[in-house]
C-alpha positions as CSV (number, residue, x, y, z in Angstrom):
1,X,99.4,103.8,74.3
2,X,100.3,102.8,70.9
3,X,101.4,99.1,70.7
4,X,99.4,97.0,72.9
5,X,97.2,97.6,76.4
6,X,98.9,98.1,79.8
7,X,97.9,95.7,81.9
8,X,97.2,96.3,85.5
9,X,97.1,94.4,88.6
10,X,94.9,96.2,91.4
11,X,95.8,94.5,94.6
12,X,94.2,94.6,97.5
13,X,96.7,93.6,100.1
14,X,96.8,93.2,104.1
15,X,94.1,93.0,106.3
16,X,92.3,95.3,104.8
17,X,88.6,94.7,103.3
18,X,87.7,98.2,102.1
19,X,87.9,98.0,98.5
20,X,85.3,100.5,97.2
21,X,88.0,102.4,96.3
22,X,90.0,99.8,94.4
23,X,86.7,98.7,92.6
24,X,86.4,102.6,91.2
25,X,90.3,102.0,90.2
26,X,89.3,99.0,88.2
27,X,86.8,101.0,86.4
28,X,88.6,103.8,85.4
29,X,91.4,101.5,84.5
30,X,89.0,99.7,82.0
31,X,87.5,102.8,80.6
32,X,91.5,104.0,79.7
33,X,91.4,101.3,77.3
34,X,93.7,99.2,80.0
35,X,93.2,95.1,80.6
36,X,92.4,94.9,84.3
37,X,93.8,92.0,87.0
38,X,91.8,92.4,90.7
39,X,93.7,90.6,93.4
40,X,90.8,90.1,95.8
41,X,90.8,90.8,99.0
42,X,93.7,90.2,101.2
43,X,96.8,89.1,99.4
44,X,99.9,89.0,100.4
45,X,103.0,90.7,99.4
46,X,104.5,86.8,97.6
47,X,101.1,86.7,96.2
48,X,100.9,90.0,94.4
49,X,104.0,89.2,93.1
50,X,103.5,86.1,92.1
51,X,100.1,87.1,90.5
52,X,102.2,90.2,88.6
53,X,104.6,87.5,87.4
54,X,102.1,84.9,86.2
55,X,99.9,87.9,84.6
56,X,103.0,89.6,82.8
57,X,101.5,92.8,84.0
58,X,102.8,96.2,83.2
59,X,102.0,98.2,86.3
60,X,100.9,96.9,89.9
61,X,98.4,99.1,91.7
62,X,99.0,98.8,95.6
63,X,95.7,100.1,97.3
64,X,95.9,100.3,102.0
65,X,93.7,101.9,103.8
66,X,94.9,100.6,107.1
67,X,98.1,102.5,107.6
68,X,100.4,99.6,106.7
69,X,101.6,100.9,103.8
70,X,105.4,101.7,104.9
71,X,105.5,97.8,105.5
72,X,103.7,96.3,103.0
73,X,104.0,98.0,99.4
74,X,108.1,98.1,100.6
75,X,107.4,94.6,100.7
76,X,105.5,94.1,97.5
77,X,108.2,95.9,95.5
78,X,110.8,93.7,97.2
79,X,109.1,90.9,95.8
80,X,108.6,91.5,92.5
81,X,112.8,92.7,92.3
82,X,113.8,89.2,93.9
83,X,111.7,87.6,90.9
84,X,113.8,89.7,88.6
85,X,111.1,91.5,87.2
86,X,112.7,94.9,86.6
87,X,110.0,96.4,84.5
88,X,106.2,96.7,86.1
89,X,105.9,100.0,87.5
90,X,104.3,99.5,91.2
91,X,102.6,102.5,92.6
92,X,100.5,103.1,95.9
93,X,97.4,104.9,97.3
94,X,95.4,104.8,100.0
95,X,95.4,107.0,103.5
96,X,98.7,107.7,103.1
97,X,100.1,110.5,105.2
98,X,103.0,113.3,102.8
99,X,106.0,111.7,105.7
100,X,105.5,108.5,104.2
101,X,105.7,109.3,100.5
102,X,109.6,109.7,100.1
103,X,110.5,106.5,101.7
104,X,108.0,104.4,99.4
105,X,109.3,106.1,96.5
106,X,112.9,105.1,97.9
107,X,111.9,101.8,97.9
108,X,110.3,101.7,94.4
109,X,106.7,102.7,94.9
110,X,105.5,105.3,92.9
111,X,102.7,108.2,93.0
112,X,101.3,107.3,96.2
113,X,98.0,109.0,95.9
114,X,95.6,109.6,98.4
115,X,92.0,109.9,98.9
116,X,90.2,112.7,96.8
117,X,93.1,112.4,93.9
118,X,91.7,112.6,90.7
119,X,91.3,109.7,88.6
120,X,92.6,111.5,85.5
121,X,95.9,111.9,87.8
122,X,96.6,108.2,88.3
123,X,95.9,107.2,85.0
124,X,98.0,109.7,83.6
125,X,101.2,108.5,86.1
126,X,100.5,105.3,85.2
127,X,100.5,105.5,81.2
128,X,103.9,107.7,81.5
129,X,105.8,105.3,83.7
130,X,104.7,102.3,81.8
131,X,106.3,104.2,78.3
132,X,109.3,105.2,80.1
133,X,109.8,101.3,81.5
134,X,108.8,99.9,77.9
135,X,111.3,102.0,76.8
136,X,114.0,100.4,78.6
């Protein structure tokens, strides 16, 4: 990306302690050249949003593993549009089953990639949403 580093929050929210997964996304994100926010373990939906406000990030990266993901990353998304941030691109992954992927991208949440996706793949999603939004 040409003019300055997306930067990315990785959260980590719900009850949900597995974040091998999310660790590997911090990686990858840091090898694309990106500046990388973790959450921790177990935030909440008001504190993701809060964190992506604070942060001015660019992109919020939703990871569940626990099959709450039609609840919370709705929820997430819900936040950060009653802040009136209209341009961080929020996108999911996790176990999350092909049903589910319409609604969350009805309600804001973008690529929702599951497990085996290739890393290449989510990077790429993310550095073409964040142009489009910068765009706007």
């Amino acid at each position: 990306m040409a003019s300055r580093k997306i930067k990315i929050l990785v959260a980590k929210l719900g009850l949900d302690g597995h974040d091998r997964g999310a660790l590997v996304l911090c990686r990858a994100f840091r090898d694309a050249g990106m500046e990388v926010i973790y959450s921790g373990l177990f935030a909440t939906p008001n504190r993701i949003a809060q964190i992506a406000e604070d942060e001015d990030v660019d992109a919020v990266a939703l990871s569940l593993l626990n099959g709450a993901h039609a609840t919370l990353f709705p929820r997430v998304a819900k936040e950060i549009k009653k802040k009136g941030i209209k341009d961080v691109l929020v996108v999911g992954g996790g176990v999350i089953p092909q049903e589910d992927k319409k609604s969350l991208e009805k309600s804001g949440v973008t690529g929702n990639f599951g497990p085996g996706t290739q890393l290449d793949e989510i990077i790429s999603h993310i550095e073409t949403g964040v142009k489009k939004l910068r765009k706007l």
